[in-house]
N, C-alpha and C positions, 0 to 999 in steps of 0.2 A: 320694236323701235328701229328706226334707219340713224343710221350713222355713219359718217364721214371722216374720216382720221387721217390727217396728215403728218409725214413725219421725214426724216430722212429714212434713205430706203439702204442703205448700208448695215456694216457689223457692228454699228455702236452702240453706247446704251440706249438713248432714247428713241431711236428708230430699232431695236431690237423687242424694246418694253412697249411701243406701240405696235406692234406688228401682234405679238402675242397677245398683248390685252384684244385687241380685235379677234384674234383667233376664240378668246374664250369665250368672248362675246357672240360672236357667231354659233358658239357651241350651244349655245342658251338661247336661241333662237331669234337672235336678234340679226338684222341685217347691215352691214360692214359695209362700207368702199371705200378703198385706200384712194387718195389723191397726191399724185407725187410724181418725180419727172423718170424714175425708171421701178421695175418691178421689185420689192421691198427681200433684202436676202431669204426672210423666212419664207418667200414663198415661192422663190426660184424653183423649185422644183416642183410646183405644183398649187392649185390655191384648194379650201376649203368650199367646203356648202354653205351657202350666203357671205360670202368671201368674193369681194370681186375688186380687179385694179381699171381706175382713167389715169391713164399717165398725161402728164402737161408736155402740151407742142413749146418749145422755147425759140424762137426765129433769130436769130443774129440779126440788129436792126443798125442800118448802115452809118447812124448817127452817133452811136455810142459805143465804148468799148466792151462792154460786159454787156449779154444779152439780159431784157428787165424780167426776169424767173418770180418776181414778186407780181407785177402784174399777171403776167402769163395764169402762174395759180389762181390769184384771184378771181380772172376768170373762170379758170376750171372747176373750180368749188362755187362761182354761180351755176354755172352751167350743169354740175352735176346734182347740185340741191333743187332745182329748178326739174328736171328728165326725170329723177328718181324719187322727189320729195322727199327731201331727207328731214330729219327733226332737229337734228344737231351737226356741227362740224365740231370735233378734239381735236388740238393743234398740240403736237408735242416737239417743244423746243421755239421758244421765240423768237428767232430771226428766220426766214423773214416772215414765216407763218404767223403770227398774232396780225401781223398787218396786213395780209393777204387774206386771215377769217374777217378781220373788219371790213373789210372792201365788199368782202361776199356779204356781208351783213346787212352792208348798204345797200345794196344790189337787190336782194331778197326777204330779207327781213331774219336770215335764220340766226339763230343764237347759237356761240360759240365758247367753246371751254379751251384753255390754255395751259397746257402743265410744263413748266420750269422745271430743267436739268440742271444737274450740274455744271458745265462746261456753257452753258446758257447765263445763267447770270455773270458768271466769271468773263467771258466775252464783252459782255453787255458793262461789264466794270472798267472792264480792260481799254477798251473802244468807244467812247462818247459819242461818236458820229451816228452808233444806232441809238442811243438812249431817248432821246424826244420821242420818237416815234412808237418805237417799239414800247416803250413805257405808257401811253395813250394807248395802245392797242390794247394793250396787258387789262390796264385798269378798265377799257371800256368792256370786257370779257362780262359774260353773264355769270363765270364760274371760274375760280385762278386755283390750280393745286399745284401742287412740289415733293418730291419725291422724299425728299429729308427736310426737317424744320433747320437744319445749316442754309438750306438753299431758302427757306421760307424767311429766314431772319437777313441773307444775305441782300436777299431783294429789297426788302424793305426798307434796311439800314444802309447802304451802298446807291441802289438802283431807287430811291425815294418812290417804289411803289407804294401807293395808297390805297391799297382795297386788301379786302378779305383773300386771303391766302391759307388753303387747307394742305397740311401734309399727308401725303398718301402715300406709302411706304411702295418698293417695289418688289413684286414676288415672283416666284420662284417654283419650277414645276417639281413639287417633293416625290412623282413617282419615277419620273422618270431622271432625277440628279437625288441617288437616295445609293448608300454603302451596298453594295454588290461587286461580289468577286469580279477578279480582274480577267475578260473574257480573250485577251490577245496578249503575245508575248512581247512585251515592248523595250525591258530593260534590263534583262539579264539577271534579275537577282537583285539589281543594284537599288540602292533608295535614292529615288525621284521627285526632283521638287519642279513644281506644274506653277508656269505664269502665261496667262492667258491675257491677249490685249489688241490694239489694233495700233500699237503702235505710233502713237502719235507723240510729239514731244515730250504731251504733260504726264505720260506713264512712266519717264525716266527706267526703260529698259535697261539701258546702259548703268545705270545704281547697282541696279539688280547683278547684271556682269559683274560688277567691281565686285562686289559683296561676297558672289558664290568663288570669285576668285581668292577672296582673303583665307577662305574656310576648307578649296578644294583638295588641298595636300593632308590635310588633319582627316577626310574623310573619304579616303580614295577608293569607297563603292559607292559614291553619290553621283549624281548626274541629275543637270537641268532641260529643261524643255521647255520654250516658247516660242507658246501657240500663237498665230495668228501675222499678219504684216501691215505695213505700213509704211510711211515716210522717216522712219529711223532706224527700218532694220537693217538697211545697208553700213551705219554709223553702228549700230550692235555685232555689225558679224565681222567688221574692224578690227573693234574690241574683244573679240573672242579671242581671233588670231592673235593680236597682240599678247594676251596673258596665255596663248599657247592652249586652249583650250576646247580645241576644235574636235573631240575625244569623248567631250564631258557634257558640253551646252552642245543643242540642235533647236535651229529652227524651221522645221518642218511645212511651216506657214499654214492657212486656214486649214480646220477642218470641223466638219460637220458635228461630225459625231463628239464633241466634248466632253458628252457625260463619261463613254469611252476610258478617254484620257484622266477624267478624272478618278473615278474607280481605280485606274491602273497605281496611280501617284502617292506618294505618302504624305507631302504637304503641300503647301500652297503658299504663293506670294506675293504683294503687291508691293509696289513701289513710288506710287503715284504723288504727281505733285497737287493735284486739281481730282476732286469725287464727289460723286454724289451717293447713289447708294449701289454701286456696280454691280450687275447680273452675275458677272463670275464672281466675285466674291462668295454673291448669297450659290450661285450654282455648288462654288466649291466645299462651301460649309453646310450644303443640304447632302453632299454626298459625303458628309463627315470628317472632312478630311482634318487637321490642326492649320492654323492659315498664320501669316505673319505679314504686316502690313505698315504702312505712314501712314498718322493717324490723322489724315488731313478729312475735311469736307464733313459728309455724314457716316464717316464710318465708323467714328467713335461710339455713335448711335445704336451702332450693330455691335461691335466688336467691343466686348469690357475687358480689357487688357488684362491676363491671369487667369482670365474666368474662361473665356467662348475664342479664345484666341490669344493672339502677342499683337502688341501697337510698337512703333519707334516714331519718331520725332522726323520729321523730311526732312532730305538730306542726310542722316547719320548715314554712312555707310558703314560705320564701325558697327553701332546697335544693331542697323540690319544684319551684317554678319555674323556678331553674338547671335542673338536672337535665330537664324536660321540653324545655325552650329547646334542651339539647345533641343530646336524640335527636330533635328534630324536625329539627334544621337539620346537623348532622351525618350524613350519607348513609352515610360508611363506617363510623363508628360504629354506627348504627342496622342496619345490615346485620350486622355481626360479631355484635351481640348477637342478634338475632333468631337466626342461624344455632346459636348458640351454647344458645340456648333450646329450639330442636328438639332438639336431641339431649339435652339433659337431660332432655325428657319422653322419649324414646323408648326412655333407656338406664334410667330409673329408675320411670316413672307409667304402664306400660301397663295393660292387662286383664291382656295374658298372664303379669306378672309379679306383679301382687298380689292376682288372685283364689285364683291355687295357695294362698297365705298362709292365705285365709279357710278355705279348704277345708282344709288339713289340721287348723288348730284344732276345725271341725269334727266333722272325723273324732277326734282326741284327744279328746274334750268326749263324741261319745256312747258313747266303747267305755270310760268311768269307771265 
């Protein structure tokens, strides 16, 4: 099968979970071409066998102030379905792709699948100025999925999407995010709590500061790390200095090798105001780690508070700090849950279980 995947080509979830699912795809011998306006992170370093990128030309047009990137694509996704015959375009993330696969649709006839993020309908809630459109788009889709039924119910009830909408969980590569010794020496001995993000508003970094701040004198072999940058790590490392902390918390910014970092860690964090079913999460709970999170979006889906992890309420900074306080210093706690985590990614977020998913929608979508 040829396939078409458009996505954002950055660290985030849904341009992270499109890049991959093409990677597995291709592994299976199917054939991939990303369509997108720069080369996708996961593949910066190199692309795969039956892996290949069209990036979109965007021209600054002297009439307007933003250059039109929605047309641009829809070009490029005729133009590439058209050169390659492709069978399908996957558009991951709604704006402005659902409307840039319908343009190519018109164009060509090819039929298109749309999967809804997190951060996608909440947008799309938040912003009425895309809702007409991008809602037409959605619904004229030959095939709509979502990563969590929070976001499957969110569109529907919110965004008055009217079509069939399939949830399809996101997975997780269990061999290589899976408990293995810690291969570098990174923290002295000290017990390491690992948050991983890009930083953007709705991950409330800065929570997460407060939080390790309330608890750091009670446990002074602890130490935090977060991964990753963005638009508010400047406002985080403010906040570090301020509570004097500049010792304890590091933010190191991107790096590659994650699983790494995870392995090294003894727990995990989120803080999040806005989720869908986030990759570090499942990353951090396939390598066992105990995880402590807000129980916002679809993570309550994943995460059963007591059982496979700890939830708090967004916003508590108190709970969050309880709550981190127990799985740091807590031994058998922190072990039940971490244990308790692997196997929730293994029984539920593999490859082998929700690539099958893509593929038969697939297969249904072009024998219409």
């Amino acid at each position: 099968m040829r396939i078409g995947i458009t996505c954002y080509p950055g660290v985030g979830g849904s341009g992270l979970l499109a890049t991959r699912l093409g990677i597995e795809l291709a592994k299976r011998g199917h054939k991939v071409r990303f369509i997108t306006y720069e080369v996708p992170f996961e593949l910066q370093e190199g692309l795969y066998e039956n892996v290949k990128v069209d990036l979109v030309d965007v021209l600054d047009y002297p009439l307007f102030q933003y250059p039109p990137y929605t047309v641009a694509l829809a070009s490029q996704m005729a133009t590439v379905t058209q050169k390659h015959q492709l069978d399908l375009l996957h558009v991951h993330y709604a704006i402005p792709h659902a409307v840039s696969a319908f343009m190519a649709n018109q164009m060509t006839g090819i039929p298109y699948i749309v999967t809804l993020h997190g951060s996608d309908v909440h947008t799309l809630g938040a912003d009425p100025a895309y809702q007409p459109a991008t809602r037409f788009a959605v619904e004229a889709a030959y095939a709509v999925t979502c990563v969590t039924k929070h976001i499957c119910q969110t569109a529907e009830q919110t965004l008055g999407v009217r079509c069939a909408i399939e949830p399809i969980t996101n997975f997780t590569d269990t061999e290589l995010f899976k408990p293995n010794p810690c291969e570098f020496k990174m923290s002295n001995g000290k017990r390491q709590l690992l948050h991983v993000s890009n930083f953007r508003p709705v991950k409330r970094v800065s929570d997460l500061v407060t939080a390790f701040a309330q608890i750091a004198s009670d446990i002074p072999d602890a130490e935090m790390l977060l991964l990753g940058d963005g638009p508010t790590r400047p406002d985080v490392n403010r906040l570090i200095q301020k509570y004097e902390l500049n010792d304890r918390i590091r933010c190191p910014g991107f790096k590659r090798d994650v699983y790494q970092y995870l392995r090294c860690a003894h727990a995990f964090a989120l803080s999040s105001e806005l989720e869908g079913a986030p990759l570090s999460l499942l990353e951090a709970m396939s390598c066992g780690l105990p995880v402590v999170s807000t129980a916002v979006g679809g993570i309550p889906e994943i995460i059963k508070d007591g059982e496979n992890g700890l939830l708090v309420p967004f916003g508590d900074i108190d709970a969050m700090a309880e709550k981190l306080y127990a799985i740091l210093t807590d031994s058998t706690l922190a072990d039940r849950l971490g244990k308790q985590a692997r196997q929730t990614i293994v029984k539920n977020h593999t490859i082998e279980k929700v690539l099958p998913q893509y593929e038969a929608i697939y297969d249904k979508v072009i024998q219409v």
